[in-house]
C-alpha positions as CSV (number, residue, x, y, z in Angstrom):
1,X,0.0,0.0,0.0
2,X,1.7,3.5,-0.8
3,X,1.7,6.7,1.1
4,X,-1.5,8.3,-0.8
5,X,-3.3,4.8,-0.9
6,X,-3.0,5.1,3.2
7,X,-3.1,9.1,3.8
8,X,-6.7,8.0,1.5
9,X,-8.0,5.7,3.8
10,X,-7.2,7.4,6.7
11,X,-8.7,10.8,5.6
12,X,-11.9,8.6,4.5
13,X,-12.5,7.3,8.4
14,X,-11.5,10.5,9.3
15,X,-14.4,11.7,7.5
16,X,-16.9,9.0,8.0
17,X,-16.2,9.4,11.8
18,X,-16.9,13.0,11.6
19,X,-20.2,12.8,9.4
20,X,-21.6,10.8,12.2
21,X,-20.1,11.5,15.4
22,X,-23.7,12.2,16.2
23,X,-24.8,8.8,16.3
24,X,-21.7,6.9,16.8
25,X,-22.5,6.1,20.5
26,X,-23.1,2.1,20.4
27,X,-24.0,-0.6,23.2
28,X,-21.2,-1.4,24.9
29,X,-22.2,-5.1,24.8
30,X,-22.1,-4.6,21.0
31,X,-18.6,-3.4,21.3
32,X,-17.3,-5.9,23.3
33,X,-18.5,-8.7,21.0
34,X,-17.3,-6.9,18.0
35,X,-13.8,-5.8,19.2
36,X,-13.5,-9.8,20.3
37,X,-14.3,-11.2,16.5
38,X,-12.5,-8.0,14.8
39,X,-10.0,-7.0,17.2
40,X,-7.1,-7.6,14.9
41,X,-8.6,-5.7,11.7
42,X,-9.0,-2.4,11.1
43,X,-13.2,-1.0,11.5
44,X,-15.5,1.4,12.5
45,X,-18.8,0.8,14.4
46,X,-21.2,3.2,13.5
47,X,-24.5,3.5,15.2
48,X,-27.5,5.8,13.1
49,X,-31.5,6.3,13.6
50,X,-31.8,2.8,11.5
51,X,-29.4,0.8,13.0
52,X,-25.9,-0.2,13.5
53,X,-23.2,-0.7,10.6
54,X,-19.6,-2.0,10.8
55,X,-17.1,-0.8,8.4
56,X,-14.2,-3.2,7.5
57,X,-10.9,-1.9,6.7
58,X,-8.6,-4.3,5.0
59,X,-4.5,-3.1,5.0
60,X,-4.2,-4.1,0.8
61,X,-6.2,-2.5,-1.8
62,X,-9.2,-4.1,-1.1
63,X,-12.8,-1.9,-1.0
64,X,-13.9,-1.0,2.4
65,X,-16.8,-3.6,3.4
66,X,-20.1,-2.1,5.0
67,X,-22.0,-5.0,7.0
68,X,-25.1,-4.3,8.8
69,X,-25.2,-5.4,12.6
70,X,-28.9,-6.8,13.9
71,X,-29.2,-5.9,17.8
72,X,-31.9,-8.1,19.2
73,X,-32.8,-5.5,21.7
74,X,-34.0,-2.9,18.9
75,X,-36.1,-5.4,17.7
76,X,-37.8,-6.2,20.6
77,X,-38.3,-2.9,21.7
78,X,-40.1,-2.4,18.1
79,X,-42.4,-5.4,18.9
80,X,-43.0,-3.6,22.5
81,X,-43.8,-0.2,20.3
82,X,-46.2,-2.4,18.4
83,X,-48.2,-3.5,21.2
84,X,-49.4,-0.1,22.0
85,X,-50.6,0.8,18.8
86,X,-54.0,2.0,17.7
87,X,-53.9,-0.6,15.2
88,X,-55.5,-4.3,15.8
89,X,-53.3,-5.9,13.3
90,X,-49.9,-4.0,14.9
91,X,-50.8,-5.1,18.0
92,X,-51.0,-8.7,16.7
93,X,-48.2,-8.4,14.9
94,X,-46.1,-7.1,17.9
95,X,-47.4,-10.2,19.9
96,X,-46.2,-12.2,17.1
97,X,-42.6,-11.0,17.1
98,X,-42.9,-11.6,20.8
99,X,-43.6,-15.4,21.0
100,X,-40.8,-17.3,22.2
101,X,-39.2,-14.4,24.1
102,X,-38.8,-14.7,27.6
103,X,-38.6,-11.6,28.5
104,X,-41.1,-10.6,31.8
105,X,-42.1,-7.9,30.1
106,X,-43.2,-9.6,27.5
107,X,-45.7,-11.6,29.7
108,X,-47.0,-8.3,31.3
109,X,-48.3,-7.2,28.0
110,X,-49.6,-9.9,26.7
111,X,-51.5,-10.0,30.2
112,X,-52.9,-6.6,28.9
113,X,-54.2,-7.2,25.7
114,X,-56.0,-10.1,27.0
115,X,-58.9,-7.3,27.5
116,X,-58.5,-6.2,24.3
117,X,-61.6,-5.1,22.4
118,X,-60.4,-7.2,19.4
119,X,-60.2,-10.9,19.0
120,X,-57.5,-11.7,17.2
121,X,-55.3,-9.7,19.7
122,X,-56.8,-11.6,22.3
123,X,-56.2,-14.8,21.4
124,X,-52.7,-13.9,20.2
125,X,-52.0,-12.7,23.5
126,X,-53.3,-15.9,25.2
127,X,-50.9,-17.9,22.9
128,X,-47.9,-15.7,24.1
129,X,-48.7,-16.5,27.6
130,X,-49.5,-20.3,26.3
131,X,-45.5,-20.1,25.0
132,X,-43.7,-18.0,27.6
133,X,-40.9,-20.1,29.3
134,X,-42.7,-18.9,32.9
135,X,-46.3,-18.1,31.7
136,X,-47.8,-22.1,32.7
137,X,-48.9,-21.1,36.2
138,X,-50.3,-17.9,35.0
139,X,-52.1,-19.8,31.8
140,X,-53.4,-22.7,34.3
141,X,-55.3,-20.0,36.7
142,X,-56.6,-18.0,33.9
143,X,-57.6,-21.5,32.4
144,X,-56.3,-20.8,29.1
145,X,-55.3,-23.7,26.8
146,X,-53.5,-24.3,23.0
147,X,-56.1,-23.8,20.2
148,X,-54.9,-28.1,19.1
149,X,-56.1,-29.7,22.7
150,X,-59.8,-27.7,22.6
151,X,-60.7,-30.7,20.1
């Protein structure tokens, strides 16, 4: 790599870094598991409004790589968003991105919606509780059972 290839690169993280210093504030969890798998490699973790992204720096004259980092947590607290919506068919859909999580919280509002004026969100939210790893003792007294063993 020669002088202007480096003086380059640098000047472009230099840049990217500045263009989003606003947002480049990431989980520290995130950091630790991304300085573990990339700690000998040259990147840049940047955090924005739509999610996280990892720039890949390689020392030849290879392109800078862009990957795009999930963070469980934002999805969840999207399907938690969802819950509280005006719309039916949000709400059920935030249930739905729920199932399987065993998050407390996640119980709690499915608890909630159980009132719900609409149907579909009520039974979606009595399969949630039906799934949760601790929701049995709480499906048992509110005498709720899986759709397949009404028959």
């Amino acid at each position: 790599m020669t002088r202007w290839q480096t003086a380059l690169q640098c000047g472009a993280v230099l840049g990217l870094a500045l263009l989003f210093s606003g947002v480049a504030q990431a989980d520290e969890t995130l950091r630790e598991r991304i300085h573990r798998e990339y700690k000998h490699q040259s990147y840049m973790l940047v955090e924005g409004p739509d999610g996280h992204r990892l720039y890949l720096f390689s020392p030849g004259d290879e392109a800078v790589r862009a990957i795009d980092v999930a963070l469980p947590g934002a999805s969840l607290t999207t399907a938690f968003a969802k819950t509280r919506s005006a719309d039916p068919r949000e709400r059920t859909l935030g249930l739905t991105q729920l199932a399987g999580v065993p998050d407390a919280e996640a119980l709690d509002i499915a608890l909630s919606l159980l009132t719900d004026p609409v149907a579909a969100v009520r039974n979606e939210a009595s399969q949630l509780i039906l799934d949760h790893p601790q929701g049995a003792p709480l499906a048992m007294t509110l005498g709720l059972v899986h759709d397949d063993e009404e028959d």
